[in-house]
Each structure stands twice: as C-alpha cells, then as structure tokens.
N, C-alpha and C positions, 0 to 999 in steps of 0.2 A: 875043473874044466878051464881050460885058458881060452883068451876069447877077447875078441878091439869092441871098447863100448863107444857109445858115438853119441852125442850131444846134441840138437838144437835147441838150444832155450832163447826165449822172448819176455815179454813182461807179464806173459800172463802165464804161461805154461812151459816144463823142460819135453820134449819127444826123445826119450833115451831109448837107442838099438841095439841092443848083445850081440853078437855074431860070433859062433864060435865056428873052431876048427871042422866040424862034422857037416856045417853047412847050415844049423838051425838059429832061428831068428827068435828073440823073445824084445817085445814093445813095453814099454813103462811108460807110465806120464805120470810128472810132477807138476809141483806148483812153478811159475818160472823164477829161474834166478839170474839177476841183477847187478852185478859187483859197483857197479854206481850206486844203485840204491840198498843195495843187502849187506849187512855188514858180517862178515867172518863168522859169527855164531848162530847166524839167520842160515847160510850156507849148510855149515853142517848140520843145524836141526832138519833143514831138509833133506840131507844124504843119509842119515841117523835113519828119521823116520819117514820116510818117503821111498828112497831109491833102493838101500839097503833089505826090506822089509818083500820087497815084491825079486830080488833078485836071488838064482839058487845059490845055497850054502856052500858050493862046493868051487863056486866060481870063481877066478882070480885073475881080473882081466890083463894082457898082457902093456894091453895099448889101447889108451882112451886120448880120443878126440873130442873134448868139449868147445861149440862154438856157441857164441850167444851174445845176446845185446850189450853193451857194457862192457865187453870184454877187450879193454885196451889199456896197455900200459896206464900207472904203475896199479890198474881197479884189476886186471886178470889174473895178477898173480894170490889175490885172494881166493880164488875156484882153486888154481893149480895148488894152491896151499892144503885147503878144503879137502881135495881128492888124494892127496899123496898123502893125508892123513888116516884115509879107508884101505889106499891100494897102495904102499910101498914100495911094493916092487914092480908096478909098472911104468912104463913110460908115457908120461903127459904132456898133450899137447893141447893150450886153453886161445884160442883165436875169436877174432870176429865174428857176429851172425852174416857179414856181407861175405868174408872169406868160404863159410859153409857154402852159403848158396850158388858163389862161384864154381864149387865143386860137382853142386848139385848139379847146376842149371848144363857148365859145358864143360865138368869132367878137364882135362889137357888140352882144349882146346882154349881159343882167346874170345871176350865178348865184352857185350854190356849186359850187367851184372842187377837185378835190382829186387829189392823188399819192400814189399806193398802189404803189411798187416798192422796190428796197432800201432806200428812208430811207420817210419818209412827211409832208405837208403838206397845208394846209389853209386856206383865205381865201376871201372874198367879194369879188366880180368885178364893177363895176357897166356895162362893156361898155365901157369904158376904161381901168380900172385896178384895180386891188386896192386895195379900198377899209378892208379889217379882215384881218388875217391871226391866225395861230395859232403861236406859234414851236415848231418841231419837236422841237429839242432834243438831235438826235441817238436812236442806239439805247440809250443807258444812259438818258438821263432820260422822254425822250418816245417818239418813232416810233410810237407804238403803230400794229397793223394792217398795217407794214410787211415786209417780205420777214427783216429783219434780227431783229426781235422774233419775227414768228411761227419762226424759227430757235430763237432764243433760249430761247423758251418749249417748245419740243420737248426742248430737249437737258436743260431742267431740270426737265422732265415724265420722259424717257425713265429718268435717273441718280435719281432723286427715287422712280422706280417707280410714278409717278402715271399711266401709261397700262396697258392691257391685255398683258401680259406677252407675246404675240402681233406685238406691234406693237415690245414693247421687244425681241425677240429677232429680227427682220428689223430692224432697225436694225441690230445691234450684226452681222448676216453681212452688210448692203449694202452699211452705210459702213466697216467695218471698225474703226470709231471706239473708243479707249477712254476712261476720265475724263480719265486723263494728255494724252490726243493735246488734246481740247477744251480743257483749260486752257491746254495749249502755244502752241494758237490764237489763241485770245481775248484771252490776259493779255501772250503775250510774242511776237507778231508783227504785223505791221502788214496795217492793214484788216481786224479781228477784224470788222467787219460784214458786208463780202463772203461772210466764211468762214461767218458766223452764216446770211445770206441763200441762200447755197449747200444747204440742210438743205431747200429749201422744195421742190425733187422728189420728196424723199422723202417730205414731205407729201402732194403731190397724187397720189402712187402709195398710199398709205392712206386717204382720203379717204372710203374703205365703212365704215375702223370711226370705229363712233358718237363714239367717246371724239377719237379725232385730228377730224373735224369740229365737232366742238363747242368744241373747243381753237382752232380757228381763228374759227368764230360770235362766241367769247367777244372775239377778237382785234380782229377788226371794231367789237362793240359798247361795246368800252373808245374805240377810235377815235374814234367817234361821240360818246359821254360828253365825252369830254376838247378835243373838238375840233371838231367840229358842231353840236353841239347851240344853242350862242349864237346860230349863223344859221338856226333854225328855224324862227321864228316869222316872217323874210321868203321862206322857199323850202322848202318841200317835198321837190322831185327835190331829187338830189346826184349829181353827173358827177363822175368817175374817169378819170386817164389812167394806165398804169403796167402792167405787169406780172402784179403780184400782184393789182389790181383786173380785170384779164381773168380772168386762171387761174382765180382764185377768186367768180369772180360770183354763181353762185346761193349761196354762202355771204354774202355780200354783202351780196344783195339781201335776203336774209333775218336779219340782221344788223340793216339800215335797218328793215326793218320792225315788226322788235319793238321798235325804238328810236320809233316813229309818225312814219319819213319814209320814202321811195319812192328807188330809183335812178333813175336820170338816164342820161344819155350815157354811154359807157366805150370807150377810147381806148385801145388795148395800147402804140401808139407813136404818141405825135404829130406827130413829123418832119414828114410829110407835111402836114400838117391846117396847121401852121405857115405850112410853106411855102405852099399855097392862101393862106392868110389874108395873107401879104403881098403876090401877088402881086394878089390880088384890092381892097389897100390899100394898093399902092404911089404 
C-alpha cells in the first residue's frame, strides 16, 4: 500500500496519520520524539517498537512529513536519518512543530501562527513558510502561556501563598504534593516540564476561583507581550494549535483582547488538519 505518513510530535507524545491512496485514514500514537533531547537510538527504539508495530505490513509510505519540537538544524536530520532507515524509498521531509501548525491552522494562506501546549511558540506564516518567528526558549527562559509555565506559576503561587488559601488546601489533598516532592521534580529528575505541565488539571478543575483564572489571563497576556505583539500591526486574528490553547480558550480569547487583538482559529491537535493539507498538496 503506498501512502504520505504525517507527524506531529511534542515532548510528550508523536500523532502519526497514514493516508493512503484509497482515501483510508489509520491514527497511531507514540511516545514524543525530540531530536534536542532524544539521541539517534532513542528515535529508532521508538519507530522499532512503537510506530512499526501498529502500522500494516504491507505499507510503504511514499512521503512522510514529520514536524515536531526540536526539529531544527543540524538536531532534524537525526528523525530524517531515523526514518530513511525504516522507509528507503521514500521521500522525507523533517520540519518544525510551528511549520506543521502553520499548515494546519491556515493551509496557503498567511497568518499568525501559534503553539500553546507544554512548551509554547510563535512566528508569522506568509502561506508558504515562516517568514519571522520568536525563539521559545524553553520553560526557564521563555514558554510563557505554555502548559509548563502555567504549572510553574501555580506551584509558586500555591508555596509562595499568593492564591486563596481554599485553592492552596485542595492542592496540597489532590496532589498530595509537598515543597520537598516539587523541588525533587523539577531540580533533580528529567523532563521537569512534563512534570511542571502535569499541574494544568488541577488548574482547569479551579478555574471558578477568580484568583487561579486570572493566574492564567495574566499567562496568556505575558505571551502575547513577549511574543505577538511584533506581528500586530499585520494581523489582527491569532490561531492556536495545542492543548492548552483549547482547554483554555475563553481565558484566551480574553487575554487577546485586552492585549487589542482577536483569536483566530484553534486547533487542540493538528495531525489531522496536516494530514488534509498534504494530501490535498501532494
């Protein structure tokens, strides 16, 4: 069967799409892969045992589109290595997660571009390419508005006793969390982001009191500040793919608009939306 397999991975999971010739759609999920953090043999034990394993035998894709975090010079050509070592004879194309979402969010069209799940990014799309982006930074320097900061910002709101004492005591019976357990996280185990982004149910289960919403409004329009704002003055709307831009939309939207811009499109997972867009530009 030939057939364009399609990518988005992030730090925590890959959303891989088969599409073949006939019209039929087969979903996979992996663990996510990383080319910043995942080193060459981390990759393939995940294609080995992971992607391989749930795809038919018979399949040979023609054209695979992988986009995902991490994936930039000279960290992508690790994937595209990865991949041409299962698929040979296809043709590989390993890009950004902000170029995916570009695709996703406006297809041929031009916009502002943006990822709101456990990291967070941002660039200007002119309906072929990213033409200005924003470097993220990660969760210590940048992210702002991401799954990993709005964590971040909880836990040193909760210990700090900057929230409603209400909200700090169903914390400490939900997650059972103490100072000790958090710094053990964060300082001295690996993917202190995940763990940081993990915090953000507990958020959207608080979301009545005033104090934790506005913890997150504030999250947003730091985002915006630091990150948006430079593409203003050519776009208005602002499209979202991610997670934390679904969950949290009406905080969002009102976010943008105290900042004097409008939401746009919003995309919980692009996979799909990817997928469409190549088969539709194959």
């Amino acid at each position: 069967m030939h057939a364009i397999l399609t990518a988005d991975s992030g730090s925590t999971k890959t959303h891989w799409v088969l599409s073949s010739e006939q019209g039929d759609i087969l979903e996979i999920k992996t663990v996510g892969i990383n080319p910043v953090r995942d080193s060459q043999s981390v990759v393939l034990h995940v294609l080995h045992h992971e992607l391989l394993p749930q795809m038919p035998d018979s399949c040979h894709p023609q054209l695979i589109h992988f986009y995902g975090a991490g994936c930039i010079a000279p960290f992508s050509q690790t994937v595209c290595d990865a991949l041409a070592s299962l698929f040979p004879e296809a043709e590989i194309h390993v890009d950004t997660d902000l170029m995916g979402a570009a695709r996703a969010l406006c297809g041929n069209g031009p916009g502002i571009v943006c990822i709101l799940g456990t990291g967070a990014n941002c660039g200007l799309y002119d309906g072929q390419r990213i033409i200005e982006s924003v470097p993220p930074l990660g969760f210590i320097l940048g992210d702002e508005g991401s799954g990993a900061v709005l964590g971040r910002t909880l836990l040193g709101n909760v210990f700090k006793g900057l929230l409603d004492q209400s909200v700090i005591e169903a914390f400490r019976s939900e997650t059972g969390l103490s100072q000790a357990d958090v710094i053990q996280h964060v300082y001295r185990e690996s993917q202190p982001n995940v763990f940081l982004a993990s915090m953000v149910p507990f958020i959207t289960r608080h979301m009545d009191n005033r104090g934790v919403e506005e913890m997150v409004v504030e999250a947003f329009r730091q985002f915006v500040r630091r990150n948006v704002v430079r593409f203003k003055a050519l776009h208005s709307d602002v499209n979202f793919v991610g997670s934390i831009a679904h969950v949290f939309r009406p905080q969002l939207s009102e976010a943008l608009t105290r900042e004097g811009m409008r939401l746009g499109c919003v995309i919980q997972d692009p996979a799909m939306q990817m997928a469409v867009y190549h088969r539709e530009n194959a």
